[in-house]
N, CA, C and O atoms as CSV, one atom per row, in Angstrom:
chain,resi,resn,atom,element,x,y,z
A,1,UNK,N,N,0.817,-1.201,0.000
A,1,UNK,CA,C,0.000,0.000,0.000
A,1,UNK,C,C,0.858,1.262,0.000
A,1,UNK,O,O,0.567,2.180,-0.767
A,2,UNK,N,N,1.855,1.347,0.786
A,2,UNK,CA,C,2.978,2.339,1.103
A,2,UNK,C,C,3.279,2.368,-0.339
A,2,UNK,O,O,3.137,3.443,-0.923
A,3,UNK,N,N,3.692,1.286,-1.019
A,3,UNK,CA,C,4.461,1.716,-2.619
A,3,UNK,C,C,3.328,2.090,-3.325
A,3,UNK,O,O,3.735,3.074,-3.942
A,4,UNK,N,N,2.421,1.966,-3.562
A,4,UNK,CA,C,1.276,2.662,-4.194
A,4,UNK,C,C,1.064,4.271,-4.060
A,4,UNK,O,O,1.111,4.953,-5.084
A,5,UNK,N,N,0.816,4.904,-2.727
A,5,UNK,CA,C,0.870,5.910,-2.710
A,5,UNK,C,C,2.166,6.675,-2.319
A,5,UNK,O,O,2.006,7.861,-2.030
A,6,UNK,N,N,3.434,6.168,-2.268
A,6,UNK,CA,C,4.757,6.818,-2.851
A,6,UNK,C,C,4.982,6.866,-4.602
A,6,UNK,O,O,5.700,7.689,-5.170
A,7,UNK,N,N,4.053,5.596,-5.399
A,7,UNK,CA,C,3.693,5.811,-6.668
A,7,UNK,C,C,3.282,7.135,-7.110
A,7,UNK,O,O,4.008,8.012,-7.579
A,8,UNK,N,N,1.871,7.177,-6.875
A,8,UNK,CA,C,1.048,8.358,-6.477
A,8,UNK,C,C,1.834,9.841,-6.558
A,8,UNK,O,O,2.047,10.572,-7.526
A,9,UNK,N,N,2.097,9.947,-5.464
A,9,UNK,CA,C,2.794,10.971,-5.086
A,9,UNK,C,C,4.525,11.587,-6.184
A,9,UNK,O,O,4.931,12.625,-6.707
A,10,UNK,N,N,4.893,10.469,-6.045
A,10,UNK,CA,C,5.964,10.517,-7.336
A,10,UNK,C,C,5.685,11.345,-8.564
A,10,UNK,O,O,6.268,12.373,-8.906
A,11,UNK,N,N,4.530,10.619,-9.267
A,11,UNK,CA,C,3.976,11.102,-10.393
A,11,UNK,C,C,3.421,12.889,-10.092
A,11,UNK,O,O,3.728,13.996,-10.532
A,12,UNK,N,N,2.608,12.420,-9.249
A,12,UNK,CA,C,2.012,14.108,-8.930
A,12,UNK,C,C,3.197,15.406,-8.699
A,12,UNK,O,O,3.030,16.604,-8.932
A,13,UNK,N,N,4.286,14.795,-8.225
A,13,UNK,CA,C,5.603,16.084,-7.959
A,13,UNK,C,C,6.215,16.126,-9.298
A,13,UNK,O,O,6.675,17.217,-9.635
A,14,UNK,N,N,6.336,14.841,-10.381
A,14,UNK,CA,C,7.147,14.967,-11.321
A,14,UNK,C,C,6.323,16.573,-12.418
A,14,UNK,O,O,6.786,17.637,-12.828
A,15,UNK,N,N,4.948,15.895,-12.496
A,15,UNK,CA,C,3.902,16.777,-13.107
A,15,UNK,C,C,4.163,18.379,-12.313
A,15,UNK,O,O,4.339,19.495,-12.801
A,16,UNK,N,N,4.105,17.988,-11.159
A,16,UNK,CA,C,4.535,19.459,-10.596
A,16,UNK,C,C,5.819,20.408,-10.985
A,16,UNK,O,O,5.655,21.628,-11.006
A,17,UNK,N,N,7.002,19.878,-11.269
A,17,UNK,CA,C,7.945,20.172,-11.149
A,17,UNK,C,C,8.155,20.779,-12.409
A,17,UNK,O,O,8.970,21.700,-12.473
A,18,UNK,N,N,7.282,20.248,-13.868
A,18,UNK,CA,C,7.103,20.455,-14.671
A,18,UNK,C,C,6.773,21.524,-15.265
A,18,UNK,O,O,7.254,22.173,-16.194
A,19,UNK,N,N,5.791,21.632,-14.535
A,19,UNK,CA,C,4.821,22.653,-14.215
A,19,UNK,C,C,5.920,24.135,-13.731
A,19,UNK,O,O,5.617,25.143,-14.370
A,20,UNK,N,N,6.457,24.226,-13.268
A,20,UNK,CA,C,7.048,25.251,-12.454
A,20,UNK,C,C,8.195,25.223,-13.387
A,20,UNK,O,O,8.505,26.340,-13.803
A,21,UNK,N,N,8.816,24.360,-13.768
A,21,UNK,CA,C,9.409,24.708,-15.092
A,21,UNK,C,C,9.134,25.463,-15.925
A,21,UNK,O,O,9.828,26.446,-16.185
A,22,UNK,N,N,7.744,25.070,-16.693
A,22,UNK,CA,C,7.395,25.779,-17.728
A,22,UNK,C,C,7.323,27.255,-16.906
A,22,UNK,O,O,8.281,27.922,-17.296
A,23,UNK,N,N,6.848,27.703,-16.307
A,23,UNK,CA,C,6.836,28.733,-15.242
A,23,UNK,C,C,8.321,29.594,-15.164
A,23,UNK,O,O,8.308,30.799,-14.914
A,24,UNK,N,N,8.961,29.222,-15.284
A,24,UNK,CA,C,10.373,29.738,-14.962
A,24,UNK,C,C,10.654,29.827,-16.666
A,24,UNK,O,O,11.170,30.873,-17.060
A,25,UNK,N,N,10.430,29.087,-17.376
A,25,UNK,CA,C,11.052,29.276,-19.060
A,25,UNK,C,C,10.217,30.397,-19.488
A,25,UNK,O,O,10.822,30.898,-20.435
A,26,UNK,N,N,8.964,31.153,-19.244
A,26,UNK,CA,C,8.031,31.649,-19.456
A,26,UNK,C,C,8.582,33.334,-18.926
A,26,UNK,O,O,8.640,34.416,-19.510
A,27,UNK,N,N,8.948,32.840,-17.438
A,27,UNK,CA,C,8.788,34.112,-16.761
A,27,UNK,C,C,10.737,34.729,-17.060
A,27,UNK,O,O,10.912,35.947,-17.103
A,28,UNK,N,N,11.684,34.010,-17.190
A,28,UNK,CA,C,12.928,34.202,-17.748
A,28,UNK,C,C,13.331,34.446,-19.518
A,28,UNK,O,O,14.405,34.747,-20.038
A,29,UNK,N,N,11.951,34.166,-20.140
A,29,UNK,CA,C,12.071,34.214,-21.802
A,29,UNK,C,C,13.143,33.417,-22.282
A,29,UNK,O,O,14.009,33.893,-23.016
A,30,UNK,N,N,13.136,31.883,-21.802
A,30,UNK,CA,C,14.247,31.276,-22.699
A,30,UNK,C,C,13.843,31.229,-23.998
A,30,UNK,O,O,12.688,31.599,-24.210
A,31,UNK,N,N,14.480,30.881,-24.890
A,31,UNK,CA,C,14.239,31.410,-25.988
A,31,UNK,C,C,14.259,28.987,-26.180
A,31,UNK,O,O,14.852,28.132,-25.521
A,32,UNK,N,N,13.384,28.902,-27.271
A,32,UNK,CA,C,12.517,27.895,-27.646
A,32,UNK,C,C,13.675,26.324,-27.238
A,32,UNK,O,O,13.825,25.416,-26.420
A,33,UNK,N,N,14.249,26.919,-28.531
A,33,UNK,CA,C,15.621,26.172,-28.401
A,33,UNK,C,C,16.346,25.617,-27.512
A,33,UNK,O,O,16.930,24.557,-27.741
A,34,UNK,N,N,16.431,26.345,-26.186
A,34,UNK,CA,C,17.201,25.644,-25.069
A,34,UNK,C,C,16.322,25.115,-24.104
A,34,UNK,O,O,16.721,24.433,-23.160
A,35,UNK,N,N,14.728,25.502,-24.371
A,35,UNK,CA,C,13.956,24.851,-24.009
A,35,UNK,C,C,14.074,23.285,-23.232
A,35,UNK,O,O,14.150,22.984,-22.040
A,36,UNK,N,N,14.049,22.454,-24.490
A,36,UNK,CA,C,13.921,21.010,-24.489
A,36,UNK,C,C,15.161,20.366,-23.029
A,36,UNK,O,O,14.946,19.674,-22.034
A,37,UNK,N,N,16.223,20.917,-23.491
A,37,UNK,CA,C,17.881,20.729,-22.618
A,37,UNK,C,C,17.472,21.386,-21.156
A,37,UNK,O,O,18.207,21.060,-20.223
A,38,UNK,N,N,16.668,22.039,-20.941
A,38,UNK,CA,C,16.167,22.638,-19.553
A,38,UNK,C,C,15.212,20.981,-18.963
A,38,UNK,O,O,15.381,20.019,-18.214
A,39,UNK,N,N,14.387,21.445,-19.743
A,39,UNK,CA,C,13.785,19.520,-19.294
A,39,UNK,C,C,13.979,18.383,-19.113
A,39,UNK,O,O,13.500,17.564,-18.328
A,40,UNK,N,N,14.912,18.326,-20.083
A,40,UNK,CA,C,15.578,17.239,-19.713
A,40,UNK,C,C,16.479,16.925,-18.558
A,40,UNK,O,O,16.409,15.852,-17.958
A,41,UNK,N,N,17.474,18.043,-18.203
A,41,UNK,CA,C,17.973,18.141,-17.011
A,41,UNK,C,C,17.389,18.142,-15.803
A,41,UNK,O,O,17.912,17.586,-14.838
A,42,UNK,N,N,16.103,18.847,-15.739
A,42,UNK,CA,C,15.117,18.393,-14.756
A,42,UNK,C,C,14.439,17.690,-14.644
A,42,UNK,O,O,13.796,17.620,-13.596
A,43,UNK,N,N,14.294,17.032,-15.425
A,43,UNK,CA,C,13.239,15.396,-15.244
A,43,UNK,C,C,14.656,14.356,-14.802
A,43,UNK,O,O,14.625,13.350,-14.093
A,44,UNK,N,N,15.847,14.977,-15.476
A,44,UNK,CA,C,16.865,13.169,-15.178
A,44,UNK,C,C,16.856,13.886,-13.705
A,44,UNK,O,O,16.857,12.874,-13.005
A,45,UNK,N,N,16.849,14.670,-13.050
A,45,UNK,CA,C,17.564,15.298,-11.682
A,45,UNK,C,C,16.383,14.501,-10.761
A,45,UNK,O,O,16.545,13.713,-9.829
A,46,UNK,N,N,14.963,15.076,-11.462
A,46,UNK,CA,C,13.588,14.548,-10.384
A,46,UNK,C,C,13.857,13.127,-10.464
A,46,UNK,O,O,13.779,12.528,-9.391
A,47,UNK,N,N,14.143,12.481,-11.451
A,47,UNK,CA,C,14.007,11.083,-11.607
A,47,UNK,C,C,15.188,10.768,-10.718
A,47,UNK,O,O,14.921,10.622,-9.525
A,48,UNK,N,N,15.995,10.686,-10.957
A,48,UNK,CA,C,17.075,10.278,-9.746
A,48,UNK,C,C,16.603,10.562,-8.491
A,48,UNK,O,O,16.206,9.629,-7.793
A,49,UNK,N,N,16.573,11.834,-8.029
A,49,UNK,CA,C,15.702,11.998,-6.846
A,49,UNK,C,C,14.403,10.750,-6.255
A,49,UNK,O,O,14.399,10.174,-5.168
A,50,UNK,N,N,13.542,10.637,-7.215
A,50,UNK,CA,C,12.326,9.639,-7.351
A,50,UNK,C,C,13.452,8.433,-6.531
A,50,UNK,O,O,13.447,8.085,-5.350
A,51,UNK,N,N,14.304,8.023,-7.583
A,51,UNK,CA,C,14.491,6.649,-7.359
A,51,UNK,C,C,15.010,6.401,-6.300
A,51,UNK,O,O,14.426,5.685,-5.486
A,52,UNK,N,N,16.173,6.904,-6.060
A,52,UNK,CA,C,16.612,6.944,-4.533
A,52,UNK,C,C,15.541,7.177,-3.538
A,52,UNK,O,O,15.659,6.673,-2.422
A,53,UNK,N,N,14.459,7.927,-3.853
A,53,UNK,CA,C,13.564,8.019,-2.322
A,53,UNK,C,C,12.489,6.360,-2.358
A,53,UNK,O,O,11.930,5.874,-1.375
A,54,UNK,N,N,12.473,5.863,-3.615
A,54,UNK,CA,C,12.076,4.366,-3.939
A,54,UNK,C,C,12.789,3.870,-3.355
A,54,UNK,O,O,12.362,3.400,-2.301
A,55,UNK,N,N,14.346,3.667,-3.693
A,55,UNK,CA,C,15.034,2.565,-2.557
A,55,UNK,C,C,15.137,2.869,-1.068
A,55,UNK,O,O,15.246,2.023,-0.180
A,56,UNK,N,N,15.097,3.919,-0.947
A,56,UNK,CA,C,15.015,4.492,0.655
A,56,UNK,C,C,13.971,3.649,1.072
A,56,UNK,O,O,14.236,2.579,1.620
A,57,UNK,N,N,12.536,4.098,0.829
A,57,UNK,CA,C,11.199,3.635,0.908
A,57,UNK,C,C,11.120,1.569,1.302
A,57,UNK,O,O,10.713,0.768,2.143
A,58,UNK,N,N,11.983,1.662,-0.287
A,58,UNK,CA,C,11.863,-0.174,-0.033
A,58,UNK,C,C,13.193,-1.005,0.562
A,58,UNK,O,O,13.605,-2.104,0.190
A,59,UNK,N,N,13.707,-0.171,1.556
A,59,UNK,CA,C,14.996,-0.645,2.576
A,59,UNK,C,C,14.427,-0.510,3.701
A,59,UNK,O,O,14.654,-1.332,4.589
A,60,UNK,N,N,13.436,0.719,3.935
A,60,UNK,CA,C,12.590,0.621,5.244
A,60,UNK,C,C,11.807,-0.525,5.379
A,60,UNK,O,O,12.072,-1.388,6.216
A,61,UNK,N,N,10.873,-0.593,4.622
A,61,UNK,CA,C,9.682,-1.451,4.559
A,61,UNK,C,C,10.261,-2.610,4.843
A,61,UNK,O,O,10.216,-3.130,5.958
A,62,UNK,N,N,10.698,-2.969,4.097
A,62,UNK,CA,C,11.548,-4.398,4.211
A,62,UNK,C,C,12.254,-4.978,5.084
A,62,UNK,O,O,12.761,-6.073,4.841
């Protein structure tokens, strides 16, 4: 149940984070192009983040 709603929650911050991205490319005027390389760096950063708080999560439980 615990990995379900650390599922949950995962997804909902990644969408968030996203979110506040576009927010910051918007409110700084990156220009289109460096766009994509902004996202990407922040999704591999959240995703690492994610995973490590997954193994954290499933070293407790366990």
């Amino acid at each position: 149940m615990i990995i379900l709603i650390t599922i949950l929650f995962s997804i909902f911050y990644l969408f968030q984070i996203n979110k506040m991205t576009y927010a910051l490319c918007e409110s700084r005027e990156i220009p289109e192009e460096k766009q994509p390389k902004i996202y990407r760096t922040v999704n591999i950063l959240i995703t690492i983040l994610i995973i490590s708080f997954f193994v954290e999560i499933l070293t407790t439980v366990t």
